[in-house]
ZATI-790410 format. One line per 10 residues: number of its first residue (from 1); for each residue y, x, z of N, C-alpha, C, O, CB. Coordinates in steps of 0.2 Angstrom, whole numbers, plus 5000, padded with zeros to 4 digits. Glycine has a CB too. Example, Ala and Ser with C-alpha at 12.3 -4.5 7.8 and 13.67 -1.06 7.14 Angstrom:
<recs>
1> 4972/5066/5039/4978/5062/5039/4984/5066/5039/4983/5071/5042/4978/5057/5045  4989/5064/5035/4995/5068/5036/5000/5064/5039/5006/5067/5040/4997/5070/5029
</recs>
This chain:
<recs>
1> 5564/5161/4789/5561/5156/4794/5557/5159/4799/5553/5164/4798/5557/5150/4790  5558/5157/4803/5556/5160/4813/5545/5159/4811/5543/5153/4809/5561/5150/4824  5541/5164/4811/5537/5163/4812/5532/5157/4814/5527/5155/4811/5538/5165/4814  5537/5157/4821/5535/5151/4825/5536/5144/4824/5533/5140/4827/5537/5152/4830  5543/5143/4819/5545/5137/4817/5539/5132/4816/5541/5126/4816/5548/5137/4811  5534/5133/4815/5528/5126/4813/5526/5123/4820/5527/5118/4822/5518/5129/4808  5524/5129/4825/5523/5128/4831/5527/5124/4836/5525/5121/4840/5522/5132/4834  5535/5126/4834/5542/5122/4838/5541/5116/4836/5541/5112/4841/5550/5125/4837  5540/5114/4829/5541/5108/4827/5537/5104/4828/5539/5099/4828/5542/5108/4822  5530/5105/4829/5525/5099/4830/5524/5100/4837/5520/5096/4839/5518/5100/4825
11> 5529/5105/4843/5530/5104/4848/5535/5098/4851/5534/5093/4855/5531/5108/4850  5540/5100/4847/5545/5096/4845/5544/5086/4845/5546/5081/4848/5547/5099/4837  5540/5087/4842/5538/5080/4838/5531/5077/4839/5528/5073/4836/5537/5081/4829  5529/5080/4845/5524/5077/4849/5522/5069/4852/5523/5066/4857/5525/5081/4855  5518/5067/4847/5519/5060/4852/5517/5058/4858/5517/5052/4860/5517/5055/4849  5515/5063/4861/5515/5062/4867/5521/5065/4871/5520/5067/4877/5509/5064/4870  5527/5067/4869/5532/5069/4872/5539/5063/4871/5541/5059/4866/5532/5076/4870  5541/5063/4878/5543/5056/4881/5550/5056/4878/5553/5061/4877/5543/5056/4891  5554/5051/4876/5561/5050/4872/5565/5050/4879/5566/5045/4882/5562/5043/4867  5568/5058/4881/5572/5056/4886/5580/5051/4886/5584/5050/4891/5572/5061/4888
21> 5581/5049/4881/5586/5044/4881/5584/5039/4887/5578/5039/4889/5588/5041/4873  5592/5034/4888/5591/5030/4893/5588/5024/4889/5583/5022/4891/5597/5027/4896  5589/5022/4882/5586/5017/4877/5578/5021/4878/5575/5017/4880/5590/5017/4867  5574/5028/4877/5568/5030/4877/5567/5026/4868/5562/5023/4867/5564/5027/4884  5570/5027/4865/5569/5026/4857/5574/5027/4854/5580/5026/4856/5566/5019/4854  5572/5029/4846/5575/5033/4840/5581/5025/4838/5579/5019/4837/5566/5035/4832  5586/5026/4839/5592/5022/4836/5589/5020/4828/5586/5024/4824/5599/5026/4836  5590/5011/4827/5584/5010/4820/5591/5010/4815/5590/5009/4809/5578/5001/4820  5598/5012/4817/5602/5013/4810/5600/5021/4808/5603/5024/4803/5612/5013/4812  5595/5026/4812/5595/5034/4810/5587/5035/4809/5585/5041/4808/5600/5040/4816
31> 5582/5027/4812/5575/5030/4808/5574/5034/4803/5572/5039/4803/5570/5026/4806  5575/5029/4797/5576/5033/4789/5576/5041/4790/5571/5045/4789/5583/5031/4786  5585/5041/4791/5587/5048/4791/5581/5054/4795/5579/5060/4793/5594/5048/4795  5579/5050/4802/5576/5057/4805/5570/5058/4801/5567/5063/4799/5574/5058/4815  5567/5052/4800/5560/5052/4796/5561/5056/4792/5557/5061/4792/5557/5047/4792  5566/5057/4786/5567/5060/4781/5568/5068/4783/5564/5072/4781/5572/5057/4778  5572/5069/4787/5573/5076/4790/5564/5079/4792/5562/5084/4791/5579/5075/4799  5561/5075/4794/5556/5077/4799/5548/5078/4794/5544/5081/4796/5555/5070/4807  5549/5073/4789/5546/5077/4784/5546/5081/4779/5542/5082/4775/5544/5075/4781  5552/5086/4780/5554/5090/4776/5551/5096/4779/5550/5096/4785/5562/5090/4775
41> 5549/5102/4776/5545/5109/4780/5550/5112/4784/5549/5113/4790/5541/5115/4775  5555/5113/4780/5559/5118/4784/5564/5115/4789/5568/5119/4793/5562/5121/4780  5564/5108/4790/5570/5105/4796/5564/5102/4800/5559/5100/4798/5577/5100/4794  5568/5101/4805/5565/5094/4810/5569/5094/4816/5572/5099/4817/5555/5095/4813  5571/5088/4820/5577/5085/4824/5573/5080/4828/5568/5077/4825/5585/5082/4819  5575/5080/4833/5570/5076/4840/5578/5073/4841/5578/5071/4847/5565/5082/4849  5585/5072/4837/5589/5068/4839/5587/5060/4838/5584/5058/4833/5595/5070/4835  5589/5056/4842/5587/5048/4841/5592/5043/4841/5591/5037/4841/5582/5046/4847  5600/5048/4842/5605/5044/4842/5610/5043/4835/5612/5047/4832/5609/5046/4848  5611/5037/4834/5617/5036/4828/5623/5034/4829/5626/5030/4826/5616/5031/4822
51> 5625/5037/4835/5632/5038/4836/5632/5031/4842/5629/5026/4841/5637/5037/4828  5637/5032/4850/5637/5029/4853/5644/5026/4856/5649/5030/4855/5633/5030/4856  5645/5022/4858/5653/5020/4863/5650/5020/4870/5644/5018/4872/5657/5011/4861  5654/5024/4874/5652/5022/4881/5658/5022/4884/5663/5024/4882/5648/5025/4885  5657/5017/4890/5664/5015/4895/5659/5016/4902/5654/5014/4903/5668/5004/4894  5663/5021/4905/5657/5024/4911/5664/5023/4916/5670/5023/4914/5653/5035/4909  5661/5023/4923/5665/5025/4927/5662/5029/4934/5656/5027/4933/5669/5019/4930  5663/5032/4938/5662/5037/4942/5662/5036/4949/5665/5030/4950/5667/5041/4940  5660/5039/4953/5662/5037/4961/5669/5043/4962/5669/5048/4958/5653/5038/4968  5673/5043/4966/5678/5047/4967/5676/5053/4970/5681/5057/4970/5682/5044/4971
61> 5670/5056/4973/5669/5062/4973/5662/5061/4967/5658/5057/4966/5668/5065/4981  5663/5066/4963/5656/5067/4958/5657/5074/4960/5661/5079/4960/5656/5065/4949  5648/5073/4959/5643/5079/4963/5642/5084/4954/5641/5090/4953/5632/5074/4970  5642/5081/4950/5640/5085/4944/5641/5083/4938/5636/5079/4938/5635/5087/4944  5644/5083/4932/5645/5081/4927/5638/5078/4922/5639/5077/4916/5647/5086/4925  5633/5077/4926/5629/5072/4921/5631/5067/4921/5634/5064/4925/5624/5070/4922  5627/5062/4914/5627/5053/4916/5623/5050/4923/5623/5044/4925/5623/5048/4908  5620/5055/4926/5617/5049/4929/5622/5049/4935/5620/5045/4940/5609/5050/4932  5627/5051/4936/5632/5051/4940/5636/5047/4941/5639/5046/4946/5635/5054/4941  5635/5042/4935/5641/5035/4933/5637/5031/4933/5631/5032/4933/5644/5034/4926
71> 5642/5025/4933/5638/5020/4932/5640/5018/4925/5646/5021/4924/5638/5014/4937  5637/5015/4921/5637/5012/4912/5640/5006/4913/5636/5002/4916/5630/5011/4907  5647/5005/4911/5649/4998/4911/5647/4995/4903/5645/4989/4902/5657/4998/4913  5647/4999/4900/5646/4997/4893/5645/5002/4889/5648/5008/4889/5652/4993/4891  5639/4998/4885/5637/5007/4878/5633/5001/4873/5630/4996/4874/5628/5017/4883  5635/5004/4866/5632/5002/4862/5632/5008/4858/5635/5013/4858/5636/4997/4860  5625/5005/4852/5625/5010/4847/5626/5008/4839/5625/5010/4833/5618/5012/4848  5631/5001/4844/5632/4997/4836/5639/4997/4835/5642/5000/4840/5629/4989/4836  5645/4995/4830/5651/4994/4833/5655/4992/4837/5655/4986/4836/5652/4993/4832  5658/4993/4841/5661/4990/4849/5663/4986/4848/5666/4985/4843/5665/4993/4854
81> 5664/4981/4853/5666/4972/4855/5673/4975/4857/5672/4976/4863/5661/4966/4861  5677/4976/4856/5685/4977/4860/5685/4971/4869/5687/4972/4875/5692/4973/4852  5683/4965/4863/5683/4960/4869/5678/4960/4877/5679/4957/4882/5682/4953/4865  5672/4965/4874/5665/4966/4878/5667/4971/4883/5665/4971/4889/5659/4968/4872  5671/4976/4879/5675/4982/4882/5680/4980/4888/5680/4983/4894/5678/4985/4877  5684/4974/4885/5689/4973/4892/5688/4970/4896/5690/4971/4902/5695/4969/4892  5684/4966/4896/5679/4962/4899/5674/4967/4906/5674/4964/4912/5674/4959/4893  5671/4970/4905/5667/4977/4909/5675/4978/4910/5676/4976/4916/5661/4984/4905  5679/4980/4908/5685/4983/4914/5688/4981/4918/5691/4984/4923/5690/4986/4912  5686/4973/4917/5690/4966/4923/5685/4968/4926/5687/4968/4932/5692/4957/4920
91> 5678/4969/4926/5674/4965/4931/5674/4971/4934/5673/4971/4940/5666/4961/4929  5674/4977/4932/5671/4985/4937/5672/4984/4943/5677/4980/4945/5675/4994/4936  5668/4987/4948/5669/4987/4954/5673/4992/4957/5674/4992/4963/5663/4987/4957
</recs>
């Protein structure tokens, strides 16, 4: 184990350090899990996602492969609505 591992991790796990997700909070199907990871000595994870669906669309020139380049027709972090899904594809602009 890296020396510095104590120092990364309680950098890591700062609560003054900002959740950059677009939600800006820990997904509540994977609290448990990261609590658990994050009191363990030798691991710790600043992941906050339990898995997502997204239906994104694009302007016809894109300047760079991030999300903020899309617009979010639809994202969930729960099971997807099939119907919720076709629905954002009728309405896209």
């Amino acid at each position: 184990m890296s020396k510095h591992f104590d120092q990364w991790k309680q950098n890591a796990l700062s609560n003054d350090k900002e959740d950059l997700s677009r939600k800006h909070s820990i997904d509540d199907y994977i609290v448990n899990l990261i609590n658990q990871i994050n009191n363990h000595n030798d691991y710790y994870t600043s992941s906050s996602c339990s898995g997502r669906t997204i239906v994104f669309t694009s302007s016809p020139i894109v300047t760079s492969s991030t999300k903020s380049d899309c617009q979010w027709l639809y994202v969930t972090h729960e099971q997807a609505d099939l119907n919720a899904i076709l629905n954002c594809l009728e309405q896209r602009p």
